[in-house]
N, CA, C and O atoms as a GROMACS GRO file, in nm:
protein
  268
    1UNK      N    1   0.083  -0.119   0.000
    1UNK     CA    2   0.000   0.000   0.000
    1UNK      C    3   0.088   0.125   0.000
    1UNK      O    4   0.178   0.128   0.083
    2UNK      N    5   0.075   0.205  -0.064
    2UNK     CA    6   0.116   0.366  -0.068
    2UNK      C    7   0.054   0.474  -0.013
    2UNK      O    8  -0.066   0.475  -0.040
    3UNK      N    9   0.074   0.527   0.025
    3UNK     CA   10  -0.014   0.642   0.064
    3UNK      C   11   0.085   0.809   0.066
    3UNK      O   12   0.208   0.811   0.072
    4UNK      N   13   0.014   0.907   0.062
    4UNK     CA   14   0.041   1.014   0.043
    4UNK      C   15   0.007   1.118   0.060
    4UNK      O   16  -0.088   1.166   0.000
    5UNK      N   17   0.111   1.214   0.191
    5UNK     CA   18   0.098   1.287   0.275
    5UNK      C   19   0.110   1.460   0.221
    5UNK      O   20   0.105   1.555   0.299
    6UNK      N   21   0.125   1.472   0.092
    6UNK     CA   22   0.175   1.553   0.004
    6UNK      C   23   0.099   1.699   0.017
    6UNK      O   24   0.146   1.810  -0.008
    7UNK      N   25  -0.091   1.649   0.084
    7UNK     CA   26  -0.156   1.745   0.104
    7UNK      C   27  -0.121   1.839   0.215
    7UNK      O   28  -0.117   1.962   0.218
    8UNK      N   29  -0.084   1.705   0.350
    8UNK     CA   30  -0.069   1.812   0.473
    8UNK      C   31   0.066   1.838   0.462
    8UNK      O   32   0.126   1.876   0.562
    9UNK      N   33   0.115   1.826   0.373
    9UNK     CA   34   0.252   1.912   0.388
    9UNK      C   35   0.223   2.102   0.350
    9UNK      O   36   0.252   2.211   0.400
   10UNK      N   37   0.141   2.042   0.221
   10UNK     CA   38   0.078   2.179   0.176
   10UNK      C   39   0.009   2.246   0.311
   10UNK      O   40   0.051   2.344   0.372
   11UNK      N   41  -0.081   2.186   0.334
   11UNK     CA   42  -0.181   2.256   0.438
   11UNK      C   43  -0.082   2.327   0.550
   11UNK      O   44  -0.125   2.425   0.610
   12UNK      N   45   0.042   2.280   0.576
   12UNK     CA   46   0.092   2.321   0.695
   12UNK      C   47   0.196   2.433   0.608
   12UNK      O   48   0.276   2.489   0.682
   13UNK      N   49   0.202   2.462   0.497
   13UNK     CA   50   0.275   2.567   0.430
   13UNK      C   51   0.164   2.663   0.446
   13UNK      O   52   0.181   2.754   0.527
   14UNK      N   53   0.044   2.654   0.374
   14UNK     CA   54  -0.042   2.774   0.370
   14UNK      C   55  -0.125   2.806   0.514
   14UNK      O   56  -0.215   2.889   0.518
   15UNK      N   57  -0.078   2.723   0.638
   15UNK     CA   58  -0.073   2.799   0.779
   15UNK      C   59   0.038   2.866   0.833
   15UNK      O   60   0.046   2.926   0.940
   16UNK      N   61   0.123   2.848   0.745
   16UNK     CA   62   0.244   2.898   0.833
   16UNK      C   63   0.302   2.829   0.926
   16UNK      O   64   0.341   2.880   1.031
   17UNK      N   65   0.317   2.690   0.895
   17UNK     CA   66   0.330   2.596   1.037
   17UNK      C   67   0.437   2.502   0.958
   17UNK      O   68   0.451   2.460   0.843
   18UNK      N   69   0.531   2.489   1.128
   18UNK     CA   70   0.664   2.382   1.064
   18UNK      C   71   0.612   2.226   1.159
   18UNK      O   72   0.552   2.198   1.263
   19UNK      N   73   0.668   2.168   1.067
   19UNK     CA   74   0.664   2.026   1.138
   19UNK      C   75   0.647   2.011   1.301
   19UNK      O   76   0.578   1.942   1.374
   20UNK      N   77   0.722   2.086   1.314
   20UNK     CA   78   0.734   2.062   1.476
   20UNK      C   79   0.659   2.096   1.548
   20UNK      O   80   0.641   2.046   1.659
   21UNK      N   81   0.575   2.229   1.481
   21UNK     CA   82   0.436   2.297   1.544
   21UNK      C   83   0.341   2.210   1.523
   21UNK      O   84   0.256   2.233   1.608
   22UNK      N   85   0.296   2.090   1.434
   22UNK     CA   86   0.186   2.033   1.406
   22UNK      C   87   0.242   1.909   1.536
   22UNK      O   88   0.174   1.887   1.636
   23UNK      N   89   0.343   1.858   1.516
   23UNK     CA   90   0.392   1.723   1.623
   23UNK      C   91   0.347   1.782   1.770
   23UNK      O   92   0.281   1.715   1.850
   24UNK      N   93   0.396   1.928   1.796
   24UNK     CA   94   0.339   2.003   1.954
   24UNK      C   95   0.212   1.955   1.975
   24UNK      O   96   0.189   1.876   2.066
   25UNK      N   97   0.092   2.007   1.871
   25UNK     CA   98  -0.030   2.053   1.845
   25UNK      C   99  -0.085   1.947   1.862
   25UNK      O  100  -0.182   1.974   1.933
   26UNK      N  101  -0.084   1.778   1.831
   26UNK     CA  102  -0.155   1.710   1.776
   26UNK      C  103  -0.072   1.578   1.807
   26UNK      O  104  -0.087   1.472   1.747
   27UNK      N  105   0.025   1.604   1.918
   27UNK     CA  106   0.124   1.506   2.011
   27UNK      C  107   0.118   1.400   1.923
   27UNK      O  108   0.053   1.296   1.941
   28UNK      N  109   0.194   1.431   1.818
   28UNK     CA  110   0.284   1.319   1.741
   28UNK      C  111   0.434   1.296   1.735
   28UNK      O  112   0.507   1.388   1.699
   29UNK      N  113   0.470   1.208   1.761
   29UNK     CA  114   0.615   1.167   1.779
   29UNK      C  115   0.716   1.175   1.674
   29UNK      O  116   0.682   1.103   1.580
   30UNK      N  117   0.852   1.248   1.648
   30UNK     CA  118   0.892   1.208   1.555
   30UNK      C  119   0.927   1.085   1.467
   30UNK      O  120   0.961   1.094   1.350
   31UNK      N  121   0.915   0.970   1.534
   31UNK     CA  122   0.912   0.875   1.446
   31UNK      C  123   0.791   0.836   1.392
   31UNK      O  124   0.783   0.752   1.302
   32UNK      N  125   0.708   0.885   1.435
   32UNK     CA  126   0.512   0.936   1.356
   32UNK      C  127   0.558   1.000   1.212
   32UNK      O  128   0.526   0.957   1.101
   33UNK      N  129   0.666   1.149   1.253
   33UNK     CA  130   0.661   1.218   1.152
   33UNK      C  131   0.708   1.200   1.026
   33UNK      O  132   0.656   1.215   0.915
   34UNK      N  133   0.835   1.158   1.067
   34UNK     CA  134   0.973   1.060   0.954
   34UNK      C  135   0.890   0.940   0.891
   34UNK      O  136   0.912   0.911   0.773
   35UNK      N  137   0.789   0.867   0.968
   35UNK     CA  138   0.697   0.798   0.862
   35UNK      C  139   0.645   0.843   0.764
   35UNK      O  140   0.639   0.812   0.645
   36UNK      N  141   0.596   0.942   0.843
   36UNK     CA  142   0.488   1.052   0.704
   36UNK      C  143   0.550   1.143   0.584
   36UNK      O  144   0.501   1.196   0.484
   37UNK      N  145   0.714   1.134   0.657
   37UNK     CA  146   0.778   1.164   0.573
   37UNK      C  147   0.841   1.093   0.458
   37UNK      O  148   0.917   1.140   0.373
   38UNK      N  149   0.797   0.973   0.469
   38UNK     CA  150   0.838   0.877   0.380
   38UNK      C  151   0.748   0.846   0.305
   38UNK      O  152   0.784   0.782   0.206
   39UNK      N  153   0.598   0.877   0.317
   39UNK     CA  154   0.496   0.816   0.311
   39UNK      C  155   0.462   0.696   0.314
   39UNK      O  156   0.421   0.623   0.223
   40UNK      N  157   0.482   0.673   0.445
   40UNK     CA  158   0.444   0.565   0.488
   40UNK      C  159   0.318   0.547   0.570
   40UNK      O  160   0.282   0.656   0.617
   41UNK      N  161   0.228   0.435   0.605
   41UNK     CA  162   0.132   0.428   0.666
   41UNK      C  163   0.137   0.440   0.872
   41UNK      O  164   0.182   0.373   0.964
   42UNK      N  165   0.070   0.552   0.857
   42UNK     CA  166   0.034   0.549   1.033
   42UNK      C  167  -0.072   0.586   1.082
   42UNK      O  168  -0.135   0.669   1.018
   43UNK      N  169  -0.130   0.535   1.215
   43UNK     CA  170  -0.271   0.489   1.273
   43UNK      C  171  -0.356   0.570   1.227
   43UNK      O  172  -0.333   0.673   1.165
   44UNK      N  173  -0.465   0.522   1.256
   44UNK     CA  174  -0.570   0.647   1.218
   44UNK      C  175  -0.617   0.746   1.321
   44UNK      O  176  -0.698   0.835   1.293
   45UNK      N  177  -0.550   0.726   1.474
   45UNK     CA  178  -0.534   0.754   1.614
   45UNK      C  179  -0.493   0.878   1.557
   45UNK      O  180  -0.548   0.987   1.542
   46UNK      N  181  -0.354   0.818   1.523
   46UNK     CA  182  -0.247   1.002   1.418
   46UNK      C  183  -0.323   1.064   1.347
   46UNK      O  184  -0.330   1.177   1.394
   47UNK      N  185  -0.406   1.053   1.228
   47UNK     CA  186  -0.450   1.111   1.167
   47UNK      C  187  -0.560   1.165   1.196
   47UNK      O  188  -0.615   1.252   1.129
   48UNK      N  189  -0.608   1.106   1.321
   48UNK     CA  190  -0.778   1.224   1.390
   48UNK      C  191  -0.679   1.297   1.444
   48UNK      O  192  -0.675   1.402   1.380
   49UNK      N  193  -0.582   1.297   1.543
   49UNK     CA  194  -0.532   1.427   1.588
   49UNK      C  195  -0.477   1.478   1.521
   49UNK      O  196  -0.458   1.586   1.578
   50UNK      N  197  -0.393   1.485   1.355
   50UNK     CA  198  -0.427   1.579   1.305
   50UNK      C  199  -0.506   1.626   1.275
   50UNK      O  200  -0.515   1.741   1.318
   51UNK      N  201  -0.630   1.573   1.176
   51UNK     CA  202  -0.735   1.645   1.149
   51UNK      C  203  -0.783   1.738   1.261
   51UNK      O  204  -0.798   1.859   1.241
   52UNK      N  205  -0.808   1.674   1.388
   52UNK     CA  206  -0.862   1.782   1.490
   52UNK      C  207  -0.753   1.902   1.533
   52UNK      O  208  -0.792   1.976   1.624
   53UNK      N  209  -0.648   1.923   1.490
   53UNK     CA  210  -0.570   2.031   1.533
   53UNK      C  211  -0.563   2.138   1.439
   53UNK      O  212  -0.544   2.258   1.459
   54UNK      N  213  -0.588   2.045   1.288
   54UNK     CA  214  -0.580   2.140   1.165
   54UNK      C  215  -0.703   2.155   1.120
   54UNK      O  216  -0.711   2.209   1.010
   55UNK      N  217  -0.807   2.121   1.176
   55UNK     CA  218  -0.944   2.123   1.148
   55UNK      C  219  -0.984   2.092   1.036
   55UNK      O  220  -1.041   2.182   0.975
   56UNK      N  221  -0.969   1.961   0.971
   56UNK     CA  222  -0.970   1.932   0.855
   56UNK      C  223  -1.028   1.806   0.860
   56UNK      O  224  -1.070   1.762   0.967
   57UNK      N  225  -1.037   1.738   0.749
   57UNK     CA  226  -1.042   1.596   0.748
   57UNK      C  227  -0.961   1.530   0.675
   57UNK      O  228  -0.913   1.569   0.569
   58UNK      N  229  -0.935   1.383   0.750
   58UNK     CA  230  -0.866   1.257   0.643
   58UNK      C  231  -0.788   1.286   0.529
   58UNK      O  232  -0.667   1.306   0.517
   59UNK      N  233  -0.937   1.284   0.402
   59UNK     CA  234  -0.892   1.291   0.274
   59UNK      C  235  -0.841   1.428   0.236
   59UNK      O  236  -0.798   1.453   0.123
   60UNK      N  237  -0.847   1.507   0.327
   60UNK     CA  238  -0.742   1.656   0.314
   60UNK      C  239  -0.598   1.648   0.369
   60UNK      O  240  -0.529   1.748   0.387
   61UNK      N  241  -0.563   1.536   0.390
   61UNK     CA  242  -0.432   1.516   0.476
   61UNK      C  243  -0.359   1.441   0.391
   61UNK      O  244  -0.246   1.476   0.357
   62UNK      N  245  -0.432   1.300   0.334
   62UNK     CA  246  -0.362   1.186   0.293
   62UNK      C  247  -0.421   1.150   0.195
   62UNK      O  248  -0.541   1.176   0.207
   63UNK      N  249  -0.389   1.086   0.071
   63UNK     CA  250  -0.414   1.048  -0.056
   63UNK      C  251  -0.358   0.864  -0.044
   63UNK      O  252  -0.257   0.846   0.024
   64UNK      N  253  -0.402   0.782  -0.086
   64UNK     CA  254  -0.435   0.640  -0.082
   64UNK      C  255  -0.393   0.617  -0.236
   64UNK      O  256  -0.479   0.626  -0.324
   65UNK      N  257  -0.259   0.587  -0.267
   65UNK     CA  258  -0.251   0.534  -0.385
   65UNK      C  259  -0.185   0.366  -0.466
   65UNK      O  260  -0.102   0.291  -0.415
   66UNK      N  261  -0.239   0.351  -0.573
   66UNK     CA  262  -0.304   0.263  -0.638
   66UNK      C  263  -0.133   0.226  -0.732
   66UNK      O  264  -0.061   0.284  -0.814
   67UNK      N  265  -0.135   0.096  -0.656
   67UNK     CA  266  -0.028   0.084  -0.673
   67UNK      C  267   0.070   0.079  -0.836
   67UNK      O  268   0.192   0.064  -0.835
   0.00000   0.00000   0.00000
């Protein structure tokens, strides 16, 4: 499976926000982050607390691709 984090990278450019402010915000670990930086798959635990910090949802964060 692939997946792809490409959106909330965007989303956290057009807030003005660095990595480290979303990991504070939404108590994700850096080895959470370096996943996502790989695009790699992590819980969906991670991805409600982002959505709830960036007020967003899911499919605004992460893209699911076909291999």
């Amino acid at each position: 499976m692939k997946f792809s984090y490409s959106k909330l990278w965007k989303i956290l450019i057009d807030k003005k926000m660095m990595k480290k402010d979303l990991m504070a915000k939404a108590s994700i670990t850096s080895s959470t982050m370096a996943k996502m930086g790989k695009d790699q798959p992590v819980s969906m635990e991670v991805l409600g607390r982002i959505c709830e910090a960036l007020d967003c949802n899911i499919g605004d964060i992460v893209d699911y691709l076909k291999e």
